[in-house]
N, C-alpha and C positions, 0 to 999 in steps of 0.2 A: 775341283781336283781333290783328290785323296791325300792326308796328310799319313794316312797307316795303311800299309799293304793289303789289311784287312776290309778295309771299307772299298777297294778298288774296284771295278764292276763295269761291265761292257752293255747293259743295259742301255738303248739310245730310243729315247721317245721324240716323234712330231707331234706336234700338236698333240692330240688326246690318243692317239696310236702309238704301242710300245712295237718299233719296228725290229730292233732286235731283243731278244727273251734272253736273258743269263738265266740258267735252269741247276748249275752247281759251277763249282770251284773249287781248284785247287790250290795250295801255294807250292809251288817247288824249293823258292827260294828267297829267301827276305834280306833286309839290309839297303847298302846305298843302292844297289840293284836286286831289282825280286823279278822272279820269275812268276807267271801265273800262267795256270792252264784253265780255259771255259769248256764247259757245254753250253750251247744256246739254241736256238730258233730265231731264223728270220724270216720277219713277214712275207709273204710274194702277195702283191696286190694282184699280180692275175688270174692267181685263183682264191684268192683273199681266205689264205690260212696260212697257217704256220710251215715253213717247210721244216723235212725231219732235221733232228738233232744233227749241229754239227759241233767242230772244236774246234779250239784255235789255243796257239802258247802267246802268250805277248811277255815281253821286257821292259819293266817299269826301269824310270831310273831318278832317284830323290834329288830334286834340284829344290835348294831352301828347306822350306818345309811339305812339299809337293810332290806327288809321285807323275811323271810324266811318261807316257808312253814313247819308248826308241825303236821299237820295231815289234812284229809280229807274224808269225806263220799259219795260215790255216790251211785244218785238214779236210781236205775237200769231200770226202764221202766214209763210210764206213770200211770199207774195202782197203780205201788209204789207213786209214787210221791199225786195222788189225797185221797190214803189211810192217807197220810200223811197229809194232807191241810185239811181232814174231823177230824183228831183226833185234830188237833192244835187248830180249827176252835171252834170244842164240848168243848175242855178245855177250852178257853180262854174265852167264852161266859156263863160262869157256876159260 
């Protein structure tokens, strides 16, 4: 586990396979609760590559000295992701 928002990472290996890729990060939010946004890659063994970039936000929350994940959203395609950035975009600017 993470003891700083910073070191936090969705990065998960089997064995000698990195099945999912963190490729950037963001922090939205730190403290007793942080927010983190990923882009990553996960492997598909069916066609053994990478599939494209996706994201996800996940909610850390500090229990002790440990950041534990309490929940998370992913964005399931690019399409989702810029439907999202347009409505964020229309609110915030109104």
């Amino acid at each position: 586990m993470a003891s700083h928002v910073n070191e936090l990472s969705i990065n998960y290996q089997e064995e000698e396979l990195l099945v999912v890729k963190e490729l950037d990060k963001v922090v939205l939010s730190s403290g007793a609760w942080a927010t983190v946004m990923f882009k990553y890659q996960q492997w598909d063994k069916a066609k053994q590559q990478y599939s494209p970039e996706r994201y996800t936000i996940r909610r850390y929350r500090k229990v002790g000295d440990d950041y534990r994940q309490q929940s998370k959203f992913n964005i399931s395609s690019n399409d989702q992701a810029k439907k999202i950035i347009d409505a964020l975009t229309k609110w915030v600017n109104e």
